[in-house]
N, C-alpha and C positions, 0 to 999 in steps of 0.2 A: 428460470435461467435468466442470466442477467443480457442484455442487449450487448454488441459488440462493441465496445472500450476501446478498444486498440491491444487487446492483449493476443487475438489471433496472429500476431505477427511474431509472438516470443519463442527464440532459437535457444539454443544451449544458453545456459548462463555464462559466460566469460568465456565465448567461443572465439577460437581465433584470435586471440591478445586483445578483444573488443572486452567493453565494460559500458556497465552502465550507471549512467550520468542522468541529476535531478536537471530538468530545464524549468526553469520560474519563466510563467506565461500570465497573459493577462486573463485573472481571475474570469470565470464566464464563459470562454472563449475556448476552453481546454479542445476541446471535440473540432472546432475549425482548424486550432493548430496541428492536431492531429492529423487531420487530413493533409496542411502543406507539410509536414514533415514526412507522412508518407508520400507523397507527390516526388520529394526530393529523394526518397529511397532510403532512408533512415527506419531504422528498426526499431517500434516506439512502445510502450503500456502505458493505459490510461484506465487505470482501476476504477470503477464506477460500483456505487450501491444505490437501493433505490431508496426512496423518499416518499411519505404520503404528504399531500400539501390538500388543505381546504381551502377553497376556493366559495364564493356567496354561495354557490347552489349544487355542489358537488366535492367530492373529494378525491386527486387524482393522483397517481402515482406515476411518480418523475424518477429517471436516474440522475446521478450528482457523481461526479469525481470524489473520489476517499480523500485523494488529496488535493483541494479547492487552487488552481494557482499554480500546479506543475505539474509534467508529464518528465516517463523515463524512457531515455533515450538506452539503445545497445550500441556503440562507437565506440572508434579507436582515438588514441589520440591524436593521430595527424588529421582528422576531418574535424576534432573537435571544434573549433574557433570558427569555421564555416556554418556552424550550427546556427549561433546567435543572427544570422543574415535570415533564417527562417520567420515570415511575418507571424508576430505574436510571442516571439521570443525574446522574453528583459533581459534574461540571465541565466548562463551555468552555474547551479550553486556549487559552493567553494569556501573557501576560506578566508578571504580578502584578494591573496594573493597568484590562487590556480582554483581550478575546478579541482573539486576531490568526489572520487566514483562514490557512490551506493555500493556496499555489500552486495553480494547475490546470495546472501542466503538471504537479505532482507526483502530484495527482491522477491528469491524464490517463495517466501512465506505468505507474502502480501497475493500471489499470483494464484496460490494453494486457497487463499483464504475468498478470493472472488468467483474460481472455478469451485468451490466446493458451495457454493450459493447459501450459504447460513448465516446472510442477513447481519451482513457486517457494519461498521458504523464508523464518521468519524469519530476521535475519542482524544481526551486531553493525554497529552506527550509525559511520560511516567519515568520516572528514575529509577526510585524505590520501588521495591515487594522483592517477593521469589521469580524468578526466572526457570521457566522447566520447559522439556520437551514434550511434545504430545507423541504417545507411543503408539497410540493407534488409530483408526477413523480415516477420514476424508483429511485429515490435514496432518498426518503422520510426518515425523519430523519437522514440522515445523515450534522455534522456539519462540515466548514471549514468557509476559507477566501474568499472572492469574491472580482474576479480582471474582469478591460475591458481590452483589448488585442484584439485590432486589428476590433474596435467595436465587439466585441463579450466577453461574459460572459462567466468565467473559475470559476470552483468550485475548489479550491487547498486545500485539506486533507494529513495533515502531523501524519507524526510517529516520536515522539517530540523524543524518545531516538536515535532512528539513525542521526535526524538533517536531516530528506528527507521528500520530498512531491512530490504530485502526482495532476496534475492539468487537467481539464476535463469539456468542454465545455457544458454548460448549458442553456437551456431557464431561463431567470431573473423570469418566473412568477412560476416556482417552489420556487423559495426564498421567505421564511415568514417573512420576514423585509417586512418596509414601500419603495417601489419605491424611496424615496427621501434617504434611510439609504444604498441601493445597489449603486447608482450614488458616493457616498460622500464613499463605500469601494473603488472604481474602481477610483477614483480620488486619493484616497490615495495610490495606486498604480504605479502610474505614478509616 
């Protein structure tokens, strides 16, 4: 099980007219921001996987944020712009001109995908392949791309506004596509 991220604090998805919003934080730092944003009483995930690092004389295992650089907040919009006063905080991402929310179902999928602890990873931000839903298992309902790698099946679930994803090894027979539609994504991969 993976250490506390900040995802103990996740409430309905898009409860109450609130939504959630990427905060661009200074890389490193994700876990202290987390704390002043809980301090301030903001509803926050901080999706973390773990990492083996060697080191001269050992080799340790570190968690890491999935996504290096921001954390998501649960708000409404009238507290939004109070957000950025929170130390460690650059930016709401957006579009030049406004903050624009995250999905919750991209949320929801990403949240599915650290609670079910299967060694998720960050992973390059994909356009292309098939898109399917997983129909059964620990991350039921949840949608992405399906890639093979290395004979093995990755579930890759992106968060379209940041331009990141998070890729996470799979049994194929939770995928609700036809066996012939999972081959022909993992081909289009290569």
């Amino acid at each position: 099980m993976l250490p506390d991220c900040g995802s103990r604090l996740l409430p309905g998805l898009g409860e109450n007219g609130h939504e959630w919003f990427a905060a661009h934080v200074r890389s490193g730092r994700e876990h202290l921001c987390v704390r002043h944003l809980e301090m301030r009483g903001y509803k926050v995930f901080l999706p973390c996987y773990y990492e083996h690092r060697r080191w001269s004389d050992s080799i340790k295992r570190i968690y890491k944020p999935l996504f290096a650089g921001y954390v998501f907040c649960l708000i409404d919009g009238e507290v939004l712009g109070k957000l950025v006063t929170t130390p460690g905080v650059i930016r709401i991402v957006g579009d030049g001109r406004r903050p624009i929310p995250v999905p919750g179902d991209e949320i929801d999928a990403i949240r599915r995908v650290v609670e079910a602890g299967l060694g998720a990873e960050p992973t390059a931000f994909l356009q292309a392949g098939e898109r399917v839903r997983v129909g059964i298992g620990p991350l039921q309902g949840a949608e992405g791309i399906v890639l093979r790698m290395n004979n093995r099946h990755r579930l890759v679930i992106s968060v379209s506004i940041l331009q990141r994803s998070v890729a996470v090894e799979i049994d194929p027979a939770w995928v609700s596509i036809p066996p012939e539609g999972l081959m022909r994504a993992a081909r289009s991969s290569h």
